[in-house]
C-alpha positions as CSV (number, residue, x, y, z in Angstrom):
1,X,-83.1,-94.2,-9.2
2,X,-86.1,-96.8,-7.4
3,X,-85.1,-97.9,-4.4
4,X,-84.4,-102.2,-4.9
5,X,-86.7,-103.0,-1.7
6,X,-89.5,-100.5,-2.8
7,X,-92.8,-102.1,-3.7
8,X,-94.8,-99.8,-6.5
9,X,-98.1,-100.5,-6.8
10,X,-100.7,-99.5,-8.8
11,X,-104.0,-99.0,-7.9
12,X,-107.0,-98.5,-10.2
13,X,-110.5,-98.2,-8.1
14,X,-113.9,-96.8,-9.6
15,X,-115.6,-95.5,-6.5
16,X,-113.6,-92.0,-6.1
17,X,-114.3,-92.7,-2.3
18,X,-112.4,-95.9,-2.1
19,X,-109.8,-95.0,-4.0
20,X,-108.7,-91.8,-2.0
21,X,-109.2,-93.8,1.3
22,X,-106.9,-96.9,0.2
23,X,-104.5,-94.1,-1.1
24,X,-104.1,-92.6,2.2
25,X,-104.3,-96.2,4.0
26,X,-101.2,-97.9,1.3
27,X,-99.4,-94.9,1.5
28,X,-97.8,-95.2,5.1
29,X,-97.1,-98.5,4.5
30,X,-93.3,-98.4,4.7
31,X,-91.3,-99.5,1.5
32,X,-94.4,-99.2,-0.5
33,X,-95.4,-96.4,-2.9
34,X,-98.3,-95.6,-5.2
35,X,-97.4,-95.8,-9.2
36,X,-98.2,-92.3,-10.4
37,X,-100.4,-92.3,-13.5
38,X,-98.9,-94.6,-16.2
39,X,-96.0,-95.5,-14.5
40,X,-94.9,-99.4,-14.1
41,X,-96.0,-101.2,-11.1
42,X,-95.0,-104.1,-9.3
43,X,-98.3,-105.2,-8.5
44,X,-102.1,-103.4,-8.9
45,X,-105.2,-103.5,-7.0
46,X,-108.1,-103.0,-9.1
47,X,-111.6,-103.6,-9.1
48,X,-114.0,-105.2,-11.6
49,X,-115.4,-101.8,-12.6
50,X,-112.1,-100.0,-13.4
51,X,-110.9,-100.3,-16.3
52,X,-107.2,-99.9,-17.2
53,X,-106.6,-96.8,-19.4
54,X,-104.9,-98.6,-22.7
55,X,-108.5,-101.0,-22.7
56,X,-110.8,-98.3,-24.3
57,X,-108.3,-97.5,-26.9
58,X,-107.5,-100.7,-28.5
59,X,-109.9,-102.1,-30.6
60,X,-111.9,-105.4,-30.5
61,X,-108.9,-107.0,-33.2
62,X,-105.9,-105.4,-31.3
63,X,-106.9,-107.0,-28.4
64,X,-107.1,-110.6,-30.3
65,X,-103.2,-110.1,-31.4
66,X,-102.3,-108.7,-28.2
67,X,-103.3,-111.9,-27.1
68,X,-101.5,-113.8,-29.2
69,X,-98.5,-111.6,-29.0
70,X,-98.7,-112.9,-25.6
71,X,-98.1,-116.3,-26.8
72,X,-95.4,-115.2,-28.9
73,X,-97.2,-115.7,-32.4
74,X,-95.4,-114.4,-35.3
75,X,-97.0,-112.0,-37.7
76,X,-97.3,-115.0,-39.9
77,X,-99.2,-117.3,-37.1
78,X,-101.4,-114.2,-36.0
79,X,-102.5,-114.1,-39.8
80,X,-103.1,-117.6,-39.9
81,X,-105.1,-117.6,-36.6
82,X,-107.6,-114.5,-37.3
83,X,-107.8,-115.6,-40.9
84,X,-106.2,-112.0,-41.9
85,X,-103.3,-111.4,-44.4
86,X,-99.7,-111.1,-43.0
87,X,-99.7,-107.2,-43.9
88,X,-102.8,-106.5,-42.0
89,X,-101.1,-108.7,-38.8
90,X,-98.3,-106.6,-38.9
91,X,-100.6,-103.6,-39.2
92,X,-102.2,-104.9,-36.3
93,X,-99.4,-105.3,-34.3
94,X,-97.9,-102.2,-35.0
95,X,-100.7,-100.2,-33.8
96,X,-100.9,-102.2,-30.3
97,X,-97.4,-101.4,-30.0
98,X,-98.2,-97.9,-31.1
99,X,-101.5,-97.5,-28.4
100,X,-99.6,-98.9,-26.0
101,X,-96.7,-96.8,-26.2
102,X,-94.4,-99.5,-26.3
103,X,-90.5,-100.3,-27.7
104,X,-91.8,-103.7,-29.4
105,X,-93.6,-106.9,-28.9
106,X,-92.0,-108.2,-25.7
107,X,-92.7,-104.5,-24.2
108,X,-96.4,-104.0,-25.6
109,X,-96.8,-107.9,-23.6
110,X,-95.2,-105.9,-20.9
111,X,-96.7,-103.2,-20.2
112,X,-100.5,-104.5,-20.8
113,X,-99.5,-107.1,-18.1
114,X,-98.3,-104.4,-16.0
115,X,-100.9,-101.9,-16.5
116,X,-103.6,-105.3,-16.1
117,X,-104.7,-105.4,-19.7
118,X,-103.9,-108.4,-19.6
119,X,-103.2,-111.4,-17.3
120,X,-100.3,-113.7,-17.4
């Protein structure tokens, strides 16, 4: 079980360098530890050029109804806004849940916040 006054953070650095150096620097910090690969984080240091690992796999679309799932759109509204039927929005939305490995809609928003796919 986490510990309720540990910090996990994530960090997600291009430069191989910098990231092994600010691994080794953040990890004596007391009550804060690294997320290992995947796992949910507090809070995430990441540069411009890294890219968070669910962003290459969702498409150009997925990433227009995870946006509006983030607004809490219904299948219905998501259709209506990308001028799609309400079959291919649910389509749509199951595959971000899908990609993202998530539980549902609230947990695809979730995770992509956690993971910095998306900012809320």
């Amino acid at each position: 079980m986490r510990d309720p006054e540990e910090i996990v953070l994530a960090l997600r650095v291009a430069d191989p360098a910098l990231a092994e150096r600010l691994s080794e620097i953040l990890g004596a910090v007391p009550g804060l530890r690294l997320a290992a690969g995947g796992e949910p984080a507090d809070a995430a240091i990441q540069d411009e050029g890294a890219t968070p690992p669910e962003a290459g796999t969702l498409t150009t679309r997925e990433r227009e109804v995870l946006g509006l799932l983030t607004e809490g759109a219904s299948n219905k509204a998501i259709a209506r806004r990308l001028g799609i039927s309400v079959h291919t929005a649910k389509f749509h939305v199951g595959r971000v849940i899908d990609k993202l490995d998530a539980t549902g809609r609230t947990d695809a928003v979730a995770h992509a916040a956690r993971t910095g796919l998306i900012h809320l």
